[in-house]
N, C-alpha and C positions, 0 to 999 in steps of 0.2 A: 504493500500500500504506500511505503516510501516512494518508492519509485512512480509514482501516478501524480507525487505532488503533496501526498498528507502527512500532516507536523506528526512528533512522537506524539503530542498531546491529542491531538485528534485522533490518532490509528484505536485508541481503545473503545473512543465512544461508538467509533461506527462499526469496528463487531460488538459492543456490545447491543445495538440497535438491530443489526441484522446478523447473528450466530452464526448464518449457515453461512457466510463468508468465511469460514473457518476450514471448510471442506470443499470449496471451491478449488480449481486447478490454475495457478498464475499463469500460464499459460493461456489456456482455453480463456478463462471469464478475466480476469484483470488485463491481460494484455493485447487481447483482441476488443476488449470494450474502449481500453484506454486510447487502441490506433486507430477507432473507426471513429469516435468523439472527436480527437484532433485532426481527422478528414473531414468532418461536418463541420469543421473550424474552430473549434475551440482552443482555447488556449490554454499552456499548462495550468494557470491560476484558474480558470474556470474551469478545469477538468477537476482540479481536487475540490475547487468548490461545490460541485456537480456532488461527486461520490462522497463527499463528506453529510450532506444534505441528504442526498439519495442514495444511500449505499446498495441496497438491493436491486440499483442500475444494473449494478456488476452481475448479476444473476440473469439477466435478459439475456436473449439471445437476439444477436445481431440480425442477421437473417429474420426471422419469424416474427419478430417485432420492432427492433428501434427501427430498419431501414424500411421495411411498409410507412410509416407511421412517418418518418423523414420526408419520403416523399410525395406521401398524403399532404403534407402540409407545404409545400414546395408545389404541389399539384394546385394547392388552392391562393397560390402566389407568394409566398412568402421565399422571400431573396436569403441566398447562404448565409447573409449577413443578419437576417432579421430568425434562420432555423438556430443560430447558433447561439443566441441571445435568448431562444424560449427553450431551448434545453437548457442552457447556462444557468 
């Protein structure tokens, strides 16, 4: 979770908030949620702020859900600039 951006002080609250981060694979859910965040434009600050707020992001799957739903909204006009600002 360091590496996504989150202080020591933060990393305890957001497993404590979502546990099942704890069984997660860095791999599969933090490193493929964190690379496809920063291709919808985010920025490191907004990425920890993202998963700090919403931890159990990392538990979505990118396919089946964040990028439907990216494009849903990009469908209905929202600019990269304004998709990265309502995940943020």
């Amino acid at each position: 979770l360091s590496q996504v951006g989150l202080s020591n002080d933060q990393i305890p609250k957001v497993i404590a908030s979502c546990p099942a981060l704890l069984g997660c694979s860095v791999e599969e859910n933090f490193k493929s949620k964190a690379l496809w965040l920063s291709q919808v434009g985010l920025s490191s600050d907004q990425l920890a702020k993202v998963i700090a707020r919403h931890p159990s992001l990392l538990g979505y799957s990118v396919e089946e859900n964040l990028k439907p739903k990216a494009l849903w909204l990009s469908q209905v006009g929202l600019s990269s600039d304004q998709l990265a600002k309502v995940i943020a």
